[in-house]
C-alpha positions as CSV (number, residue, x, y, z in Angstrom):
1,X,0.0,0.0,0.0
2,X,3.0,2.5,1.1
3,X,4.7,1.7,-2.9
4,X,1.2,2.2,-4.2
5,X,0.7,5.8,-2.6
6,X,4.3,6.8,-3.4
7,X,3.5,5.9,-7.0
8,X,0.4,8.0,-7.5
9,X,2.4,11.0,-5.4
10,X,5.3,10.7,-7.7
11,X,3.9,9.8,-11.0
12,X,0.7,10.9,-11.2
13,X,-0.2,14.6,-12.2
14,X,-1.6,16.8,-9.8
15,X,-5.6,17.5,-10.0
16,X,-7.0,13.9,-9.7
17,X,-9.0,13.0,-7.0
18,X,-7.8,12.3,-3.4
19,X,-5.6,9.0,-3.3
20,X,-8.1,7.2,-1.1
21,X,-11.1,7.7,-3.6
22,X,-8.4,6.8,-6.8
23,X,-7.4,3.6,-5.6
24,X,-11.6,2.9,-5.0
25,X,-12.1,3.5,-9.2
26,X,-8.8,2.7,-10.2
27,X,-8.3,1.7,-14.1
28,X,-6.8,-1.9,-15.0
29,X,-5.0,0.6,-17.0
30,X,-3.4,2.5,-14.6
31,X,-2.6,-0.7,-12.1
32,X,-1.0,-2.3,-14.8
33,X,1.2,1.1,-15.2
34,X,1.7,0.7,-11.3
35,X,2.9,-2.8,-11.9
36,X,4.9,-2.6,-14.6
37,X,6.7,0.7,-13.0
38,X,7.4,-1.4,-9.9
39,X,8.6,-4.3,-12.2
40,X,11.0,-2.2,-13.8
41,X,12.4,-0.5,-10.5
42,X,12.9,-4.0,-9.2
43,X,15.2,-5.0,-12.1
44,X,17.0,-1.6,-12.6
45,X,20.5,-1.9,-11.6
46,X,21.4,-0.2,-8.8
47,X,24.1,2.4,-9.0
């Protein structure tokens, strides 16, 4: 949940509804964004 609300802090732009009511209505769209971001981060060398 705390990677999930850093995500939509980070990489979403400001003006959307409060977090609490965007994880409610949510797009498969936009979890799958959330997944694949977190994918990539876990595989991304670090430096």
């Amino acid at each position: 949940e705390h990677r999930i609300k850093n995500y939509f802090q980070r990489e979403m732009r400001t003006g959307f509804a409060p977090l609490r009511e965007q994880l409610v209505i949510v797009s498969s769209l936009e979890f799958i964004k959330f997944v694949v971001y977190e994918v990539a981060e876990t595989l991304r060398p670090k430096r």
